[in-house]
C-alpha positions in Angstrom: 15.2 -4.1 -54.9 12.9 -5.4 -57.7 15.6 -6.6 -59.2 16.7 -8.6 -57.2 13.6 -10.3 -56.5 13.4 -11.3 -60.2 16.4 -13.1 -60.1 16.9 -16.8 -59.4 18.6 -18.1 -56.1 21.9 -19.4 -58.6 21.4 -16.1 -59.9 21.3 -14.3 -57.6 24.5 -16.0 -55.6 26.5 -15.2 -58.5 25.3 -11.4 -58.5 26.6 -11.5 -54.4 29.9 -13.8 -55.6 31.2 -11.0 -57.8 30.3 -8.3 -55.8 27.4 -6.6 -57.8 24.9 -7.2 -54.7 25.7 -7.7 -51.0 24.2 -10.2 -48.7 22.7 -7.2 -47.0 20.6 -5.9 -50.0 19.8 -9.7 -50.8 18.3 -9.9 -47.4 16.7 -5.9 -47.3 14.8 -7.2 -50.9 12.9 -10.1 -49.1 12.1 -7.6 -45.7 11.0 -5.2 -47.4 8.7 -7.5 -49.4 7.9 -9.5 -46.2 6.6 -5.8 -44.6 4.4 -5.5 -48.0 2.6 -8.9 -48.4 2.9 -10.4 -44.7 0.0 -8.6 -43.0 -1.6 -10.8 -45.7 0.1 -13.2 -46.3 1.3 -14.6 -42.9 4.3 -16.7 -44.0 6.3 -16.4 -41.0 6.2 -17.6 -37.5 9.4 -15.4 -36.1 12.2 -13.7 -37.2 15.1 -13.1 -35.2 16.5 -9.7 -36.1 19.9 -9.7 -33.8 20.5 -13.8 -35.3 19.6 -12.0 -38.8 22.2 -9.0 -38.5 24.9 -11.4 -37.0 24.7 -13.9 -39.7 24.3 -10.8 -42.3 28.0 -10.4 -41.6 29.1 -13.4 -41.1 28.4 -14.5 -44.4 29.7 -11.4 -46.1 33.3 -11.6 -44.5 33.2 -15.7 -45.5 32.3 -14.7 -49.2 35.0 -12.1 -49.2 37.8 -14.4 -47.2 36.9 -17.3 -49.8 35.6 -19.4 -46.8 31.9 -19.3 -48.9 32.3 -20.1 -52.6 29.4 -22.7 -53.4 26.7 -21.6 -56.1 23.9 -20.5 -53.4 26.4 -18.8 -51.0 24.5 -15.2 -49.6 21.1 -16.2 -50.5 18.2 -15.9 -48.0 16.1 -18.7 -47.1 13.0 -19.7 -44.8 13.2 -22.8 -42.8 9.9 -24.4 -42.0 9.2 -24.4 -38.2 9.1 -28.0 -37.1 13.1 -27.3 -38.5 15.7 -27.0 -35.5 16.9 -23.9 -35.2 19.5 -23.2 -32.4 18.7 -20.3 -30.5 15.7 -19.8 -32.5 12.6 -20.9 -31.7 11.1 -24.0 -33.3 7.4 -24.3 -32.6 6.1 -26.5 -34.9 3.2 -23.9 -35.0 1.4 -25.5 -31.9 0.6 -24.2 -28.2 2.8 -27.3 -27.2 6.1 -26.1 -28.1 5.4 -22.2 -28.4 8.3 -21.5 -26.6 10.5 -24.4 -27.5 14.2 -22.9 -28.4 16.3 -25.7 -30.1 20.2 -25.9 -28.5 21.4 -27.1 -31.6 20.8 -27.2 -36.0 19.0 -30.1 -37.4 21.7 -31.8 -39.8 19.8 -29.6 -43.1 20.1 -26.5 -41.9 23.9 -27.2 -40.8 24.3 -28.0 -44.3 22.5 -24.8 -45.4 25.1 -22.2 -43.0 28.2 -24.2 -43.9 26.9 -23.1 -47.7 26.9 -19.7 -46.5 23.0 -19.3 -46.5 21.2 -16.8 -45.0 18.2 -17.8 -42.9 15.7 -15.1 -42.7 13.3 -16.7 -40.2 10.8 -19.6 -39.8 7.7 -20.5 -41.4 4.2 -20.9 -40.6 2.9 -24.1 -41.1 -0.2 -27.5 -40.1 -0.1 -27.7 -36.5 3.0 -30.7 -36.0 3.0 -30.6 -40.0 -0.5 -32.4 -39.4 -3.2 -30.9 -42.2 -3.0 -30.1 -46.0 -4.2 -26.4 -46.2 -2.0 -24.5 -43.2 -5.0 -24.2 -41.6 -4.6 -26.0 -38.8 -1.6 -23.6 -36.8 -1.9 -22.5 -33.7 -0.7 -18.9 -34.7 -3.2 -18.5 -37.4 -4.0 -19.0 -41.2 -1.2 -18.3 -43.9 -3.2 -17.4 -46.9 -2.5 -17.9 -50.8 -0.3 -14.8 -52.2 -2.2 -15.3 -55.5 -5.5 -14.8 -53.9 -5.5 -14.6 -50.1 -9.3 -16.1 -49.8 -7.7 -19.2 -50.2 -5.3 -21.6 -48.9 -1.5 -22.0 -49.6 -1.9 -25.9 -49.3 -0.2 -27.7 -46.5 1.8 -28.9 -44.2 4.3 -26.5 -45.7 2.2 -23.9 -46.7 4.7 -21.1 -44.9 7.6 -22.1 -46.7 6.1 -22.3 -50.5 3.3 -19.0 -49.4 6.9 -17.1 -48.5 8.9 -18.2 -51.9 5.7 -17.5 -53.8 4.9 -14.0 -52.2 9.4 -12.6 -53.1 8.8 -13.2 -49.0 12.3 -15.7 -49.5 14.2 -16.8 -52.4 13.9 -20.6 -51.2 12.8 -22.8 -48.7 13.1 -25.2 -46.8 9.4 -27.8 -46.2 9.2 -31.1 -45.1 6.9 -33.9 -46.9 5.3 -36.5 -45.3 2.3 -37.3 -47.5 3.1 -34.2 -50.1 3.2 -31.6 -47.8 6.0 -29.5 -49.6 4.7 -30.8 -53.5 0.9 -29.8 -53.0 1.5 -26.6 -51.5 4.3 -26.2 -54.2 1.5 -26.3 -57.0 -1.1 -24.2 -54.8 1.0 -21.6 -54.8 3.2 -21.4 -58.3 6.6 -22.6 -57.3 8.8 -26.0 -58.0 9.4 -28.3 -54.7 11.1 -31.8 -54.8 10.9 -34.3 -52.4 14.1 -36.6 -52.3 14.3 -40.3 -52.1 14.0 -41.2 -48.4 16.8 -41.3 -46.5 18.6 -39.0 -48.7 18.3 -35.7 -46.2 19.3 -36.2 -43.1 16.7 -36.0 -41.1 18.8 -34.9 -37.6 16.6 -32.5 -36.1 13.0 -32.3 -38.4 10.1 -33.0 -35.3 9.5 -36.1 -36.3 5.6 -36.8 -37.5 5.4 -39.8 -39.1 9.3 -41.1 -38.9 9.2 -43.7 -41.6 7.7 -41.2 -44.5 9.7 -37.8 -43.5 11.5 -36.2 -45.5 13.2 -32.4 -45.9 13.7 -31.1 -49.0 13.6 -27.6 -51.0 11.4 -25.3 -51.9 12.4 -22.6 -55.3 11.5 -20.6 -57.8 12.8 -23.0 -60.8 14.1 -26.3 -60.8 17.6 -25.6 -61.0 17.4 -23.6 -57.6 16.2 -27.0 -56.1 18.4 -29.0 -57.3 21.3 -26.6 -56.4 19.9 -26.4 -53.2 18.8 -30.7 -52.8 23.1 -31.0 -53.6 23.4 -29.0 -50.3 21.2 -30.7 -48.0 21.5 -34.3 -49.3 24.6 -36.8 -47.9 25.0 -39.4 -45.5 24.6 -38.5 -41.6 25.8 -40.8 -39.1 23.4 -39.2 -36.7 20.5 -40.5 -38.2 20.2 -44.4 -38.6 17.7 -43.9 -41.9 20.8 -41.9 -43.8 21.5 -43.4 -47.0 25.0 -43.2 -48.1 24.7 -41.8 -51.7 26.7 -39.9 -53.5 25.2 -36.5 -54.5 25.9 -35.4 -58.2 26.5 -31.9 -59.0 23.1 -29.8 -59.7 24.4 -28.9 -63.1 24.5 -32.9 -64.2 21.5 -33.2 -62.2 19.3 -31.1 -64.8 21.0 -31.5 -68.0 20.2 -34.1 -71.1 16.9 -32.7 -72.1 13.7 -35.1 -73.1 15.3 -37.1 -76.0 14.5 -41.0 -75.1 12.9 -40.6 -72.0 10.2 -42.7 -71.5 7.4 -40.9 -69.4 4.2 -43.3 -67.8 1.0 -41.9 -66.6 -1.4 -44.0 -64.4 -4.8 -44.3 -65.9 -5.9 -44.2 -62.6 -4.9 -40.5 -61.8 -6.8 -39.2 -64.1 -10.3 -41.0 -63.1 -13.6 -39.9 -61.0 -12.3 -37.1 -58.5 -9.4 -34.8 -60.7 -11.0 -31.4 -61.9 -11.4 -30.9 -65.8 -8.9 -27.6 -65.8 -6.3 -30.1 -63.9 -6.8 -32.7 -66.5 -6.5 -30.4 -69.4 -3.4 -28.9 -68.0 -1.5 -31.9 -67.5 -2.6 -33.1 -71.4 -1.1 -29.5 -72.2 1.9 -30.5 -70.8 2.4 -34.3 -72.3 1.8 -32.8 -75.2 4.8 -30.9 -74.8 6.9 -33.3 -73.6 5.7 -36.0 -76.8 6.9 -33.3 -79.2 10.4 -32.7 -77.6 11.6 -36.4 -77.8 9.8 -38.0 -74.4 7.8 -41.3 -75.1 4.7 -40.6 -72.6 2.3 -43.8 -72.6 -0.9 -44.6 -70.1 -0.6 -47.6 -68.0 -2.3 -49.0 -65.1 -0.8 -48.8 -61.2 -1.9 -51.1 -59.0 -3.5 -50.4 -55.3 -4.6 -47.2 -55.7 -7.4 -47.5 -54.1 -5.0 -48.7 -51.2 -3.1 -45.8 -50.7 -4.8 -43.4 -49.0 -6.0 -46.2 -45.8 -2.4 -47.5 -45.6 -1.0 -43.8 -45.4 -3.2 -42.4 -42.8 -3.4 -45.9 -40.7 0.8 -46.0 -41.1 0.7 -41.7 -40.2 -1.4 -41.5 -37.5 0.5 -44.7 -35.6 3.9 -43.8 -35.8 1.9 -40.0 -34.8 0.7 -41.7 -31.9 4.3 -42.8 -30.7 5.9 -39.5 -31.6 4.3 -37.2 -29.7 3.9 -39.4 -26.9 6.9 -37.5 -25.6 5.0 -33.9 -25.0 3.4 -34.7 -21.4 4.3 -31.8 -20.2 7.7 -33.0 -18.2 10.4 -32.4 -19.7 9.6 -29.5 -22.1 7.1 -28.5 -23.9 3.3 -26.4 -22.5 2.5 -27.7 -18.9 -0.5 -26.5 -18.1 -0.8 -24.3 -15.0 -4.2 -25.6 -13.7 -2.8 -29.5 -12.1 -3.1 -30.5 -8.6 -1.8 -34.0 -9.6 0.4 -36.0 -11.9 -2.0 -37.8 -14.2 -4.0 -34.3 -14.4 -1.3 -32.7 -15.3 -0.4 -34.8 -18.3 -4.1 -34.9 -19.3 -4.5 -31.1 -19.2 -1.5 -30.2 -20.8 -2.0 -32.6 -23.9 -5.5 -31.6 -24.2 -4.6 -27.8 -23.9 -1.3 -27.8 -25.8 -2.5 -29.9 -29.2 -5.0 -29.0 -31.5 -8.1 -30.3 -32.7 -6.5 -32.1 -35.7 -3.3 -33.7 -34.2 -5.8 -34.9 -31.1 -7.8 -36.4 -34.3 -4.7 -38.3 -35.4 -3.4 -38.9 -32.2 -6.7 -40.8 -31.3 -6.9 -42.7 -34.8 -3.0 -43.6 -34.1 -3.4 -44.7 -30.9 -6.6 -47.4 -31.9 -5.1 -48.9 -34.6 -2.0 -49.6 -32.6 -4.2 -50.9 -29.6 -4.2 -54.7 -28.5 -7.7 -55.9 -30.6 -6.7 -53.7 -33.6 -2.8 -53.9 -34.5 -3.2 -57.1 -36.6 -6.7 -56.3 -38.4 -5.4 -52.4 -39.2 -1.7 -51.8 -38.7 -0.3 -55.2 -40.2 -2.5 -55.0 -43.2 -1.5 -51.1 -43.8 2.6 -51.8 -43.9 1.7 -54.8 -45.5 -0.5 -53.0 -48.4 2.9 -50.5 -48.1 4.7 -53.3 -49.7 2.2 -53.9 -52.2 2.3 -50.4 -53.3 6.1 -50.5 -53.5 6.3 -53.7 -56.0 3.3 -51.7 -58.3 6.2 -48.5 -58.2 8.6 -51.1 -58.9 6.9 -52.7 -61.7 6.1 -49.1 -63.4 10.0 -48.5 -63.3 10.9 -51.7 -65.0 9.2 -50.1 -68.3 9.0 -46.2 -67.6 12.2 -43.2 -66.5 9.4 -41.8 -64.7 5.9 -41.0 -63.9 3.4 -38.3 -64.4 0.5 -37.1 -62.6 -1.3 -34.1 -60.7 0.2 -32.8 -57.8 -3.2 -32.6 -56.2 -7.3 -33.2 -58.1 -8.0 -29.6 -57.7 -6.4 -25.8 -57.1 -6.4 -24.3 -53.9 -9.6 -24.7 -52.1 -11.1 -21.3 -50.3 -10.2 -21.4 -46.4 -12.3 -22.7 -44.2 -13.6 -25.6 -46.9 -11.3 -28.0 -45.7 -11.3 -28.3 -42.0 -15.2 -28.2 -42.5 -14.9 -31.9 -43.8 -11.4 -33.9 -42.9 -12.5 -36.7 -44.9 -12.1 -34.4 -48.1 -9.0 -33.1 -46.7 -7.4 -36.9 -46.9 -9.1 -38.1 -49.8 -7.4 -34.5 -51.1 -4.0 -36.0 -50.9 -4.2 -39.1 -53.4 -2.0 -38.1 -55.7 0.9 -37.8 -53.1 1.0 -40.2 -50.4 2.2 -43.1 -52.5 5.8 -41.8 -53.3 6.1 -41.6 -48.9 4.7 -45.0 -48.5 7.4 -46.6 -51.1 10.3 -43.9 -50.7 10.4 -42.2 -54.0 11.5 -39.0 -54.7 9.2 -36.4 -56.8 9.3 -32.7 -58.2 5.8 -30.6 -58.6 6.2 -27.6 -60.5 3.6 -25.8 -62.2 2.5 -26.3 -65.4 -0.8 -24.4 -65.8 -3.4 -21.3 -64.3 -7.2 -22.0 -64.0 -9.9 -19.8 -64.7 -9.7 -18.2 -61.2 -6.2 -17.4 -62.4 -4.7 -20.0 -59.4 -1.4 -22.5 -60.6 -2.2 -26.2 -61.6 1.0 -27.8 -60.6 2.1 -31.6 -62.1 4.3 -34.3 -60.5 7.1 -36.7 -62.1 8.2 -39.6 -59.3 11.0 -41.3 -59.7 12.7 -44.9 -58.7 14.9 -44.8 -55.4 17.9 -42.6 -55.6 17.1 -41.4 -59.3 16.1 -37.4 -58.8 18.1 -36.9 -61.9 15.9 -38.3 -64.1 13.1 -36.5 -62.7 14.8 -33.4 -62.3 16.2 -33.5 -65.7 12.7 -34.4 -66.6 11.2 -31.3 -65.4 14.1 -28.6 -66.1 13.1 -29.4 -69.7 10.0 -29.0 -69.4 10.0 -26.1 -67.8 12.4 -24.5 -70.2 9.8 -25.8 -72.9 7.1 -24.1 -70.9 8.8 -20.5 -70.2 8.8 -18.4 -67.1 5.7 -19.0 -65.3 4.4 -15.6 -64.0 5.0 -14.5 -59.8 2.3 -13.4 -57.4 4.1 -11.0 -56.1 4.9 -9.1 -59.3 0.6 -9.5 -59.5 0.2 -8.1 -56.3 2.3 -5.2 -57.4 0.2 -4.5 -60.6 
């Protein structure tokens, strides 16, 4: 069973192919992990065992009759929970939608079972993907499997906590302001978030619907990019679908460092990032400087923009999303109404949480009559700002380096103490949602506490091979980075 959890997904799809592991044993590694670290852990909002068994032997007939053949056919993955799910419930780890059971797949996860993909259950996550630590669920904290007094990161702390603890082989997360790249580097794993508009995004629970994205969650680089050629391609179903070709994941990672010409904003690495963060990142340009990249500083533009924009832009389009959860149609209606406008009242207050009422409340002022002009028309148009700075940057530069985040993990209960810190937490991520880029975190580092320092590259629109290509080779330079579950074991 060990064995199996060592293995990469492409690896471990190839092990299945040829017949040297079944889908079944795949599938028994991760339970029986899950029933060693998930009392601690808490990845996992529900598992359907009868869906589980079923598609168990689905997948094993379809790799046997030929019907499966692609390169991650029979490996098990988690699917974060604001992910539709038919027949399985979809909760988006709030009261609200507790017992909300999808009648049909979001477009990715289609993409995922016509791959032959195994989908072991759904992930814990921020209440409506709202919240950077996985703090904020209604079903409880998921903890970090390299030390569980602190957080996983968030909103997709499940998904990367699950991959991280052997819990899955991948994931799937969903970033709206770096929710599947920061918990990515809390927790020692690589997570890319593509261009948007190049993941359909059919069926995600829409938070902020101009800065969604889906996109995967592995142990290496070439597992997300295997997986990314899976879930990326044009949908008619969604009107944001850009109609790119996908290139194979093999030509995706390959060409190495040799003329690639690597920028790092000055700015990035200013007041606010920790010293071990710093010192890890200079660990890893100097890496890539000696293996043929050309990695210079320069200065971005409207930094100090992005974090006011993002939460201004958020919160509105938050505002207008969950408008729809009144308690009518679907959704918690609370039991305590003797009239209509009660009703929706109670159930709203009831069914959300303290953080998504915060956003809610900021979404719905800055959209109000006095206050659209002097907030929400200056934030899209500071979004355009930061777009031509991007823009500029990739005139000169292949791509662009930074820190997935200014610190490690933060202990629990640190963050939700101060929301302010929580935001300002996120600087290094929001940007690439605001102008549509795509970016990998992996890690690249351990602090003293022994918790992973994970970096970023961002790329221009529609270019996640040079990023990806980027980081495979840097993550060959750096070697295998160690697993918390094989740490737990020790």
């Amino acid at each position: 069973m060990e064995e199996i959890l060592q293995m990469s997904a492409l690896e471990l799809s190839k092990q299945i192919r040829h017949g040297s592991v079944s889908v079944k044993e795949a599938v028994e590694a991760c339970k029986k992990q899950i029933q060693t670290s998930e009392p601690q852990v808490h990845a996992y909002v529900s598992m359907d065992e009868k869906i589980l068994a079923h598609r168990i032997k689905e997948v094993e007939e379809g790799i046997k009759s030929g019907r499966y053949t692609g390169p991650l056919a029979g490996v098990p993955i988690a699917v974060k929970d604001n992910i539709c799910t038919r027949g399985q419930k979809t909760t988006c780890s709030s009261k609200m939608l507790e017992n909300f059971v999808p009648t049909y797949d979001a477009q990715a996860v289609k993409q995922l079972e016509d791959a032959g993909m195994v989908i072991l259950g759904k992930t814990n996550m921020d209440e409506f993907a709202m919240g950077s630590t996985t703090e904020t669920s209604a079903f409880g904290v998921t903890r970090n499997p390299w030390n569980p007094e602190h957080v996983p990161g968030g909103s997709s702390g499940g998904s990367c906590a699950a991959v991280a603890a052997g819990e899955a082989v991948m994931a799937l997360g969903s970033d709206t302001g770096g929710s599947i790249r920061q918990p990515s580097a809390y927790c020692g794993v690589t997570g890319l978030k593509p261009t948007y508009g190049r993941v359909s995004r059919y069926g995600l629970i829409a938070y902020a619907s101009s800065l969604d994205q889906i996109g995967p969650i592995g142990k290496n680089v070439k597992d997300c990019a295997a997986l990314f050629e899976i879930i990326a391609g044009h949908d008619s179903k969604d009107s944001t679908s850009a109609d790119v070709p996908v290139e194979s994941y093999d030509s995706l990672v390959s060409g190495g460092l040799s003329g690639m010409r690597i920028g790092i904003p000055k700015e990035y690495l200013a007041e606010g990032c920790d010293e071990e963060v710093k010192k890890a990142l200079a660990d890893a340009v100097h890496t890539l400087s000696k293996n043929g990249a050309v990695v210079e500083f320069f200065s971005l533009g409207m930094v100090d923009y992005v974090i006011p924009a993002y939460y201004i832009i958020a919160c509105a389009e938050a505002s207008s999303n969950l408008e729809r959860f009144d308690g009518v149609k679907y959704g918690y209606r609370t039991p305590g109404a003797t009239e209509l406008h009660e009703m929706y009242k109670k159930s709203r207050a009831e069914g959300f949480g303290e953080e998504v009422k915060r956003r809610i409340l900021l979404g719905s002022f800055v959209l109000s009559a006095g206050y659209y002009d002097a907030y929400y028309m200056k934030a899209l148009r500071a979004k355009g700002l930061i777009k031509k700075e991007f823009d500029k940057a990739f005139q000169k530069y292949d791509c662009i380096l930074a820190p997935a985040s200014p610190t490690t993990a933060p202990k629990i209960g640190t963050s939700l103490s101060d929301p302010l810190q929580m935001y300002l937490s996120d600087i290094y991520t929001v940007a690439v949602n605001l102008a549509g880029l795509p970016a990998v975190s992996l890690p690249c580092g351990m602090d003293s506490r022994g918790l992973p320092i994970g970096m970023q590259l961002i790329g221009d629109c529609f270019q996640e091979k040079k990023i990806l290509r980027a980081a495979a080779a840097y993550e060959q330079l750096r070697g295998e980075f160690p697993k918390a579950w094989a740490k737990e074991e020790k």
